[in-house]
N, C-alpha and C positions, 0 to 999 in steps of 0.2 A: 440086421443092418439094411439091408434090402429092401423090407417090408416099410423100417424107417424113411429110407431114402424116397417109396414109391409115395409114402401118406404127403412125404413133405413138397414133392413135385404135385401130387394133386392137389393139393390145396393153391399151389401158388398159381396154376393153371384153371383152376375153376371159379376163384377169387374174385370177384368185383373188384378193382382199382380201378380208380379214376387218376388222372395223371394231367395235371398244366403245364403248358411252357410257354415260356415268350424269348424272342428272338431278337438281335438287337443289330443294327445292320450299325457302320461308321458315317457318318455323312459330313461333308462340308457346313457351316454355319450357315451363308449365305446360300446352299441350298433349302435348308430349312426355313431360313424366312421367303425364299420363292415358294416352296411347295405351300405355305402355311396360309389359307384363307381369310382369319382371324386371329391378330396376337392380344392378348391380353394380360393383366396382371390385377392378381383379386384374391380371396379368401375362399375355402372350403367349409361348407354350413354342414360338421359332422351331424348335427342334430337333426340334419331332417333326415328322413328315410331313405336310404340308399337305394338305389335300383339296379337289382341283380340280373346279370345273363347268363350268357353261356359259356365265360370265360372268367380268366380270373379277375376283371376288371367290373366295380361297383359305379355304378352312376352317382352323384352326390350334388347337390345344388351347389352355386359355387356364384358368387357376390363379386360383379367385374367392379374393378377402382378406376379402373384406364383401361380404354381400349386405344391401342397403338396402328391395328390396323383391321379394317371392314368393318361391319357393323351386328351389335349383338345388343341384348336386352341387360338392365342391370344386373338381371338374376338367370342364368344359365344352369345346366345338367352338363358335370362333366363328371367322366369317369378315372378312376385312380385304379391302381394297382391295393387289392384289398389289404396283400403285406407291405404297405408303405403308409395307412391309415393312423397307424399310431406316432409314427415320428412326423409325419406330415402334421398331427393336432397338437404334437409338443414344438415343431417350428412354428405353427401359427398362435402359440400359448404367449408366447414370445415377441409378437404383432409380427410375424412373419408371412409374407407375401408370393405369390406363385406366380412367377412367367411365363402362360401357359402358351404355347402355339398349335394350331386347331386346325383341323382340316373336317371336312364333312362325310360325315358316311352317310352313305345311303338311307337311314332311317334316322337323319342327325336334321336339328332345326335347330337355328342357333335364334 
């Protein structure tokens, strides 16, 4: 039992896992449209090639219909959550639309 217990500890200690998380704070509405540089609302182009990081979030071109506030190009790079890819292509199968609000990172060009 021992010997068991020792195989089943070394493995879980020598093991490669990788592990994501995200965090999700409460915030006011009207702080979100303060904090947000860019609001928009527009479609996800699953078709083009996603652009992977180092989190669990994909970049995806993304087709603005209305821009509500600062200024962006008709065709942007915006990132989704990779497990929300599927319900996200059957909301928009639907003509379903995205309210996105945007702020700049550091390596962001909108």
């Amino acid at each position: 039992m021992k010997k068991l217990l020792l195989v089943v500890v070394s493995l879980l200690l020598f093991t490669d896992v990788s592990v994501s998380a995200t965090n999700w704070a409460k915030i006011e509405p009207q702080e979100v449209i303060n904090h947000a540089e860019v609001i928009v609302v527009g479609q996800y182009d699953f078709a083009s090639k996603p652009v992977r990081g180092d989190s669990i979030f994909q970049g995806y071109d993304f087709h603005v219909k209305h821009v509500y506030q600062g200024e962006v190009a008709e065709k942007i790079t915006v990132g989704i959550d990779q497990y929300d890819v599927n319900w996200a292509e059957q909301f928009q199968s639907t003509d379903g639309q995205f309210l996105l609000f945007l702020t700049k990172g550091v390596e962001d060009d909108f």
